[in-house]
PANUVO-922477 format. One line per field, with one value per residue (C-alpha): x, y, z. Coordinates in steps of 0.001 Angstrom, whole numbers, always signed. Layout:
// residues N
X	X, ...
Y	Y, ...
Z	Z, ...
//
This chain:
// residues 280
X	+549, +640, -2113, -2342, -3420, -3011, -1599, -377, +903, +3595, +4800, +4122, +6197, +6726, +4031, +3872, +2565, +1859, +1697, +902, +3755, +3745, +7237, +8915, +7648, +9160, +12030, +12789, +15729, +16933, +18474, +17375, +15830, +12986, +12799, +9776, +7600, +5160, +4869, +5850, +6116, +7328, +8669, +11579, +12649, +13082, +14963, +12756, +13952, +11901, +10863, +8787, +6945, +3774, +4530, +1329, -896, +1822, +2483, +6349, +5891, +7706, +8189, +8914, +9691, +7817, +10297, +10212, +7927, +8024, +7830, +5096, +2879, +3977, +2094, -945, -2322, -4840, -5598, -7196, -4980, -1989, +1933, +2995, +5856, +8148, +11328, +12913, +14151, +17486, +20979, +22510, +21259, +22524, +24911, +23534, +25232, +25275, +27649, +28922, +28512, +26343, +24644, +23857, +21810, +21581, +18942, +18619, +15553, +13638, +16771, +14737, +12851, +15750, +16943, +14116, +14407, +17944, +17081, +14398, +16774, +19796, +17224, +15671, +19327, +19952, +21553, +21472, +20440, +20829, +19086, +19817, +17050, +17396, +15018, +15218, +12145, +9486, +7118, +9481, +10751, +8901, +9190, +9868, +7031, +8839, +12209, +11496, +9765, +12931, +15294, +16575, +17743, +15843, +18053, +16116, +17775, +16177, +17965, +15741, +15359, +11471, +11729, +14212, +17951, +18694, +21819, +22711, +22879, +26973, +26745, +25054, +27293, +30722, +29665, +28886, +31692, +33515, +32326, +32548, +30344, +32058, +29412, +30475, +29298, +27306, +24847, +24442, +21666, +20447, +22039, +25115, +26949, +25630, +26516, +30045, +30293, +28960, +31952, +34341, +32998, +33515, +36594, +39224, +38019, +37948, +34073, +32832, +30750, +27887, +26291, +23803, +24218, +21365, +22740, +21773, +20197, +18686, +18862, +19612, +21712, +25466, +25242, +24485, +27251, +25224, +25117, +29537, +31006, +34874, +34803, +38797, +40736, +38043, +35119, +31764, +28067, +25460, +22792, +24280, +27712, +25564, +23885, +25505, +29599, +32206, +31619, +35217, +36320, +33602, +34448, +31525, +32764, +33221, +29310, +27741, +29988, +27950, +25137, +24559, +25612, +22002, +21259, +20650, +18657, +16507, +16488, +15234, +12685, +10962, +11184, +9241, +6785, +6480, +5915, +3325, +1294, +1719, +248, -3108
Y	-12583, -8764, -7260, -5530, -2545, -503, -1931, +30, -1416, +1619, -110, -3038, -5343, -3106, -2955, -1001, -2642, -996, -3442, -3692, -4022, -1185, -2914, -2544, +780, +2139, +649, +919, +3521, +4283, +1853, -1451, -4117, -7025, -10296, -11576, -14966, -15530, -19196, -20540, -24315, -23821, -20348, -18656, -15510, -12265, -9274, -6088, -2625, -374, +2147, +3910, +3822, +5387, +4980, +6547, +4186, +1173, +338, -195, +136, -1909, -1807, -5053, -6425, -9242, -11471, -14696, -16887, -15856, -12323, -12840, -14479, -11494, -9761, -11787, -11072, -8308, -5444, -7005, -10129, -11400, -11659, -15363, -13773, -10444, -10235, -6552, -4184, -5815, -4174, -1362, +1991, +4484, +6918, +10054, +13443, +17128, +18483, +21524, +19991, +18724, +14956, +13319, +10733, +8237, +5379, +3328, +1247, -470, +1067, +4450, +2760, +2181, +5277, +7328, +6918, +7630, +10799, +12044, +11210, +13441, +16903, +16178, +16579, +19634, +18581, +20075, +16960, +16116, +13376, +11485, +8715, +7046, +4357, +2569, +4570, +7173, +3930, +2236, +5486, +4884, +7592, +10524, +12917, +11229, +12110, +15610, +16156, +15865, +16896, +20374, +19363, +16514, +15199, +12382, +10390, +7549, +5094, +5775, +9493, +9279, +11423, +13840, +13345, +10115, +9707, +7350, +8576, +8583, +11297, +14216, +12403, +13097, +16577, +17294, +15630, +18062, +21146, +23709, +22158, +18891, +16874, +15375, +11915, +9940, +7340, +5117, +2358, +49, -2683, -4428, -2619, +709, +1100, -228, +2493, +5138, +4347, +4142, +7800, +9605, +7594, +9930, +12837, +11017, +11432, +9069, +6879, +4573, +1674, -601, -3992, -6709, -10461, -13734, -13805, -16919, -16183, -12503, -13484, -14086, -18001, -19214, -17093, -16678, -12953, -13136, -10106, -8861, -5318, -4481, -7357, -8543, -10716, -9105, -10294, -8066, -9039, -8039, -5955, -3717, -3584, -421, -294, +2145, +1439, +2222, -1184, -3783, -6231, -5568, -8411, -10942, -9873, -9984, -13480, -15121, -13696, -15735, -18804, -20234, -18945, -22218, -23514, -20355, -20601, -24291, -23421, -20592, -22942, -25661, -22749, -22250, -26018, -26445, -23023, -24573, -27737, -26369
Z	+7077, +5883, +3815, +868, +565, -2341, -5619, -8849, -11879, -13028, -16448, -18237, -15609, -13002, -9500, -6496, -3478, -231, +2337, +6401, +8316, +10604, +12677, +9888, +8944, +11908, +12531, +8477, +6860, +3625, +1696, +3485, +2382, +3258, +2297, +1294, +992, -1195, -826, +3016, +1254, -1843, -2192, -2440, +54, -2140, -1992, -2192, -1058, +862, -1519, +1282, +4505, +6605, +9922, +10726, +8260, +9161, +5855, +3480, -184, -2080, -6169, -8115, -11880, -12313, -14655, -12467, -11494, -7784, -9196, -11241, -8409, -6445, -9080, -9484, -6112, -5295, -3108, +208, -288, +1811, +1582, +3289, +5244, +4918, +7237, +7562, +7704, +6609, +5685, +6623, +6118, +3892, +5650, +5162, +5836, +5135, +2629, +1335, -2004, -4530, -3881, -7261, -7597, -10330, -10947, -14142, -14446, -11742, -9595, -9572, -6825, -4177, -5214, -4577, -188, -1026, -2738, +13, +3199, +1255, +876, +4070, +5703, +3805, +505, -2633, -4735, -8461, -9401, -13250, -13996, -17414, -18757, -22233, -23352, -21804, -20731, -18768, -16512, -13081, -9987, -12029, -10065, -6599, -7552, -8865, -5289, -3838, -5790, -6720, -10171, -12420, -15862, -17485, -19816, -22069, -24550, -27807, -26974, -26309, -23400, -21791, -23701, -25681, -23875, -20892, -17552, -17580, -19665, -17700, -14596, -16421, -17029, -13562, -12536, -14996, -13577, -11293, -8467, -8375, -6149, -2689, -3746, -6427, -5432, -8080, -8065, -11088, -13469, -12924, -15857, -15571, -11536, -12950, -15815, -13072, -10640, -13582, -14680, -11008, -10138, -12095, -10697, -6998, -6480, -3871, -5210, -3306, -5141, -4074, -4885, -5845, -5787, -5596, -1625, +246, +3672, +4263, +7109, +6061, +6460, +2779, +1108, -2401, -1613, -1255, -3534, -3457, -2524, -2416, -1397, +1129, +1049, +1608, +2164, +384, +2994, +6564, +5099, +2184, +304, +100, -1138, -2239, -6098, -6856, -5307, -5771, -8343, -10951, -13488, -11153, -9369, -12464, -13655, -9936, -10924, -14492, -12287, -12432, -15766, -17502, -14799, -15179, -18958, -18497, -16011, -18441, -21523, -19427, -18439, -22528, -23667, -20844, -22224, -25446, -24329, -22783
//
């Protein structure tokens, strides 16, 4: 059982938890992952990066969209309450190094969150960093004061134009990629499609670019195979081989294709959730 101890709701279905677990908090680097139980009968493990850690307090933070119904119990329970189980940290670590060269880093979304260890590891080994958040509108951009902390360069970018340019975040990318500090690499992190159009923007200028990858996960130990992507002409497991990859050769269409695979199922699940809340 791990504690809660602080709990911030950041948008309208977004939450930061900080929660005991002072193992993990030590043992924890950037870009891996826990999986966590909010249910040990009925539940279902969930993927969660580590968006932080106090080894000194012994406590991970972890941010969340609550869209599911395992989600959205996350997000029902209170400071002072318990998590059922969290198993970490899993993955491998982001390799980090110093270059001569420009880091940029791009999150979209809830990816800000992953991204923003990411971004702190890269200036704390002597990077410059360039860091490109977009959101859909001002309200939903999370991290921003977290990111700018770290980051020598800030360019926010939001869908309806509500804050920063109305542009999406492969737009300020190309242009860096276009210029006279071409970066070393690009660490991408957030949808499916915009990760995909990220690695399609650096690729003709040879840029490497890291993605992070979010799939369907059971175990978070290889055996299950629901985390299985093609990265080149290989077979990879998100949980124990990433869930960091060179974005230039993961299939993104056929990720995203395994990633609607339960799609009715969920679409019949939150319609049953609807008639019942109808019927009270």
């Amino acid at each position: 059982m791990n504690k809660i101890i602080k709990k911030t709701q950041l948008s309208d279905d977004v939450y930061q938890m900080e929660i005991e677990a002072p193992l993990i908090a030590e043992e924890r680097k950037a870009g891996q992952f826990i999986l966590l139980l909010i249910d040990l009968e009925h539940g279902e493990r969930i993927p969660l990066t580590i968006a932080g850690a106090d080894t000194e307090k012994g406590t991970i933070t972890i941010i969340f969209q609550a869209v599911g119904d395992s989600t959205k119990l996350i997000a029902q329970k209170e400071e002072g309450e318990f998590i059922e189980s969290l198993l970490g940290p899993l993955g491998t670590p982001t390799h980090i190094q110093k270059y001569d060269k420009p880091v940029v880093c791009v999150g979209g979304g809830i990816g800000v969150a992953p991204l923003t260890p990411i971004v702190q590891a890269f200036k704390e080994a002597g990077n410059e960093v360039i860091s490109i958040i977009g959101a859909r509108n001002k309200d939903l951009l999370i991290l921003e004061k977290e990111i700018r902390k770290y980051s020598d360069e800030v360019i926010i970018c939001t869908d309806d134009g509500s804050y920063g340019r109305k542009d999406l975040v492969t737009a300020p990318l190309k242009e860096l990629c276009e210029s006279d500090n071409v970066p070393a690499e690009v660490v991408a992190i957030g949808p499916p499609v915009m990760m995909k159009f990220c690695a399609l923007t650096t690729k003709p200028y040879n840029v490497y670019t890291t993605v992070s990858l979010n799939t369907i996960m059971i175990d978070g130990t290889g055996m299950c195979g629901g985390c299985r992507v093609t990265v080149g002409d290989e077979t990879k497991f998100v949980c124990i081989d990433g869930p960091e990859f060179d974005g230039h050769l993961v299939d993104f269409d056929n990720m995203m294709n395994r990633l609607n695979t339960y799609k009715d199922q969920e679409d019949h699940v939150c319609n049953i959730g609807l008639d019942n809340k109808g019927a009270k």
